[in-house]
C-alpha positions as CSV (number, residue, x, y, z in Angstrom):
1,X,4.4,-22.6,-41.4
2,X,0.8,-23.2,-40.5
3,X,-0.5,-22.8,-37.0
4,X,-0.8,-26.4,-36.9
5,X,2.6,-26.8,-37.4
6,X,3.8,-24.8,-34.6
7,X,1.7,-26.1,-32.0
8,X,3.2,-29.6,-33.0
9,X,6.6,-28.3,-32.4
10,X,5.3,-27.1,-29.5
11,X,4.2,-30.4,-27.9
12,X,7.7,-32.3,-29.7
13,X,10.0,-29.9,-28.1
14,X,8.2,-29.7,-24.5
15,X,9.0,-33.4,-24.7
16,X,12.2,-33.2,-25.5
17,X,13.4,-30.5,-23.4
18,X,11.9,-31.5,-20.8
19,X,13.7,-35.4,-21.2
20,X,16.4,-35.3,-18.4
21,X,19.9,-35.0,-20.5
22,X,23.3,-33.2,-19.9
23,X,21.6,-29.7,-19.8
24,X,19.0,-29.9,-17.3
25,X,21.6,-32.0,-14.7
26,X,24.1,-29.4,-15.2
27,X,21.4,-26.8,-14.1
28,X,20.2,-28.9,-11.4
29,X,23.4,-29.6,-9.6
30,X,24.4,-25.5,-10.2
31,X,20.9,-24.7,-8.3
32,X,21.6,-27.4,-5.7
33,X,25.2,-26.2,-4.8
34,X,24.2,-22.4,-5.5
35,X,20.9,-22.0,-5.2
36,X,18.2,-21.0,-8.4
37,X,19.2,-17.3,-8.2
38,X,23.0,-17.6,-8.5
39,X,22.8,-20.4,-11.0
40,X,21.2,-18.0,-13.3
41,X,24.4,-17.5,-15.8
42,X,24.7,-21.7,-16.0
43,X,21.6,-21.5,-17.2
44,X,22.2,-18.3,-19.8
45,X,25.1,-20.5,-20.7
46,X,23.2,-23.4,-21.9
47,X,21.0,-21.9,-23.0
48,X,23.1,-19.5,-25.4
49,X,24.7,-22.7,-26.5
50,X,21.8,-24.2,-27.8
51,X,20.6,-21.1,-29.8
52,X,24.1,-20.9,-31.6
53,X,23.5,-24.5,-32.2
54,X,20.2,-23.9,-34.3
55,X,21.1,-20.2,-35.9
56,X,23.9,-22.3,-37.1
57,X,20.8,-24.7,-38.2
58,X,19.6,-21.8,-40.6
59,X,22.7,-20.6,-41.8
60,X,23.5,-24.0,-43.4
61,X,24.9,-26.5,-40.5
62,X,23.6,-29.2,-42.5
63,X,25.2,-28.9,-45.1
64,X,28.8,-27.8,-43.8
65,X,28.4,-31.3,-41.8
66,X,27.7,-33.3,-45.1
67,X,30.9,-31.8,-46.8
68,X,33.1,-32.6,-43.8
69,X,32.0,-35.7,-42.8
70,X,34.6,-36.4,-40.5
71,X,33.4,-33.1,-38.6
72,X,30.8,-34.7,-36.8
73,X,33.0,-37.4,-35.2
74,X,35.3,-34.6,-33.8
75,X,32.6,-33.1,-32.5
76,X,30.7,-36.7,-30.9
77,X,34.5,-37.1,-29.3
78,X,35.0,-33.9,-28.4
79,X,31.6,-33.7,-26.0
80,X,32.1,-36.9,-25.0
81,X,35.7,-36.4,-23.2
82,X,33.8,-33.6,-21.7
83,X,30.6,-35.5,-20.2
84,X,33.2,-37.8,-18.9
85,X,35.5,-34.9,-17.3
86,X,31.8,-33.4,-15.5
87,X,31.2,-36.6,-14.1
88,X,34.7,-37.4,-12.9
89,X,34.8,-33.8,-11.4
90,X,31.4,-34.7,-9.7
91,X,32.2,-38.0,-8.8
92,X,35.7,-36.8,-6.6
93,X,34.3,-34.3,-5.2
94,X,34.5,-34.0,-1.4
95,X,31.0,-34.0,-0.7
96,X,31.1,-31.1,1.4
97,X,27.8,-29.9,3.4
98,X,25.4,-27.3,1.9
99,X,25.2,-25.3,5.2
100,X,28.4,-24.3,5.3
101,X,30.0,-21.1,3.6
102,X,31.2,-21.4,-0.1
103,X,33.0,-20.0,-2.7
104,X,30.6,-18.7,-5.4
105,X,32.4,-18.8,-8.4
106,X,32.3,-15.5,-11.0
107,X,29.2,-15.5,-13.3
108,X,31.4,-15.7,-16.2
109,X,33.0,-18.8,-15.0
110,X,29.4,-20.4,-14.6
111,X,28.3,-19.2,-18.5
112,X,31.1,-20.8,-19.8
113,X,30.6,-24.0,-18.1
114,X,27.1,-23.7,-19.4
115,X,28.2,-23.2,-22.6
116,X,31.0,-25.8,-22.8
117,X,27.7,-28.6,-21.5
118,X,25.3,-26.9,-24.1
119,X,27.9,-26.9,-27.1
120,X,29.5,-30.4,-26.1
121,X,26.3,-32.6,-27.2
122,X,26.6,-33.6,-30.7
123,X,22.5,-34.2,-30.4
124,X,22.0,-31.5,-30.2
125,X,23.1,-30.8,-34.0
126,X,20.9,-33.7,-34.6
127,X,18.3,-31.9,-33.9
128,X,19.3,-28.8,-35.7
129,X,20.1,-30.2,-38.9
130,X,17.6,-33.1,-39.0
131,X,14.5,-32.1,-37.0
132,X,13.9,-28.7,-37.0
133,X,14.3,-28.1,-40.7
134,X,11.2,-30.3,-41.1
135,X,9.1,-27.7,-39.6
136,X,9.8,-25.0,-41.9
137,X,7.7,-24.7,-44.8
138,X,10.6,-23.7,-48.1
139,X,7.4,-22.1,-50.3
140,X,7.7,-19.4,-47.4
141,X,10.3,-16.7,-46.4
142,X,12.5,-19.2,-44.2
143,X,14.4,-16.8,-41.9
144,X,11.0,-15.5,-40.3
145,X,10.2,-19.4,-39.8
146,X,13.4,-20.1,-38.2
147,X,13.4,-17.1,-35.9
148,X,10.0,-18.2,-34.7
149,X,11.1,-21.9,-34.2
150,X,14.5,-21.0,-32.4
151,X,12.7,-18.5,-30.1
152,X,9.8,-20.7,-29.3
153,X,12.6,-23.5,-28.5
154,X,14.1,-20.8,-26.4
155,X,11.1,-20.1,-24.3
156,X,10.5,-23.7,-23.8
157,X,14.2,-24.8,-22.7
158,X,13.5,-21.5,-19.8
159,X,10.8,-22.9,-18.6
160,X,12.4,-26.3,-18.1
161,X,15.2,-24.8,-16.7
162,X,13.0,-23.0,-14.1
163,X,11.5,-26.3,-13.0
164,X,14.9,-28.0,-13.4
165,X,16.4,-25.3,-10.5
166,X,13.7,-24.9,-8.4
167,X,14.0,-28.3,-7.8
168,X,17.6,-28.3,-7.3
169,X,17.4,-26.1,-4.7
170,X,14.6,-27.8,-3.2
171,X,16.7,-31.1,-3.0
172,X,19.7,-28.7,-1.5
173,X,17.5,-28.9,1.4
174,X,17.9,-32.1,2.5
175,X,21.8,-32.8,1.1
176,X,23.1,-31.4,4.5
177,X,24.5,-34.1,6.0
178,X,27.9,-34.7,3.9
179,X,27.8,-38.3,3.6
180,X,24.1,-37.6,1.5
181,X,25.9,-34.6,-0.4
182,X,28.8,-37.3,-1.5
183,X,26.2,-39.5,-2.4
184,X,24.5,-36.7,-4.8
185,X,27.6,-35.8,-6.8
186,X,28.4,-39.7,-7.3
187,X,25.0,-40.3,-8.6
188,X,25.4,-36.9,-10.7
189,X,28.5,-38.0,-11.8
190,X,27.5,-41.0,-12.9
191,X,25.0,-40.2,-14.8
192,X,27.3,-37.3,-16.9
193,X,29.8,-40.2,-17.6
194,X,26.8,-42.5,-18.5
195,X,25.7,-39.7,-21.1
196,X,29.6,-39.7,-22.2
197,X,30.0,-43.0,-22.5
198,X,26.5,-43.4,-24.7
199,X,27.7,-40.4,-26.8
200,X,30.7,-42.6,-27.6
201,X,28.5,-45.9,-28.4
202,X,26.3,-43.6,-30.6
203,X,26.9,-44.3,-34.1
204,X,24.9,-41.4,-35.2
């Protein structure tokens, strides 16, 4: 992998990250109800998610997903239910007021919500099996090349999540009022059972 090379992944996946999807909302409405700092393991959640996603990549994902080819449509169903069950969980809730007391809940709890958002998205393995193989050059040792690509990714998705939560809990300013805060997790909502319901149309 030439220089080159890497600096074009650079610039595809600063694009891509830094798209709003499923990821970045979860992390923004964490930072907005908890603040940046407590937020923190949502974010190690998604972000651990995505990394088993493309180690999977170099150990041969493509390839288990071409000899089980109903896999991937487990999987697209799968995340789907669970987009919608994020948004219908966001859409009911009670829209209580940001200034008053609440329940943190344990950072193990918040990793595995993480996770179950980061792991849910079947584009995700889109990207693994079709995208980021293209950057690795096969007349070189591959596992230094993919190490390199999955930590640069890595780096990247932090930095997106930084901006992501900062401005959470910027916006957490102004959701005190509670008819504003119920009008946040309906939008949020929304837009988590919009991404379900697109998974569903996909016919990747």
């Amino acid at each position: 992998m030439t220089l080159t090379t890497w600096l074009l992944f650079v610039a595809a996946v600063a694009m891509l990250c830094g798209t709003p999807g499923p990821n970045m909302l979860h992390v923004m409405t964490r930072s907005v109800a908890l603040g940046w700092r407590r937020s923190m393991p949502a974010m190690a959640g998604c972000l651990s998610a995505l990394v088993a996603i493309l180690t999977a990549s170099a150990a041969g994902l493509a390839a288990m997903l071409a000899a089980v080819p109903g896999l991937f449509g487990v999987l697209r169903y799968a995340g789907a239910a669970y987009l919608l069950y994020l948004g219908i969980r966001a859409w009911r809730s009670h829209g209580a007021p940001l200034d008053l007391p609440i329940a943190v809940p344990a950072g193990g709890r918040l990793f595995r919500d993480g996770f179950l958002v980061g792991i849910s998205n079947p584009k995700a393995l889109l990207f693994a099996t079709a995208f980021l193989p293209q950057f690795v050059d096969h007349t070189r040792p591959q596992p230094v090349q993919f190490a390199i690509l999955v930590a640069t990714f890595a780096a990247i998705e932090c930095l997106w999540y930084a901006v992501y939560a900062l401005g959470g809990a910027s916006l957490a300013r102004y959701l005190t009022r509670p008819a504003l805060r119920r009008t946040f997790d309906r939008v949020t909502g929304g837009i988590f059972m919009g991404f379900g319901v697109a998974l569903l149309a996909s016919r990747v």
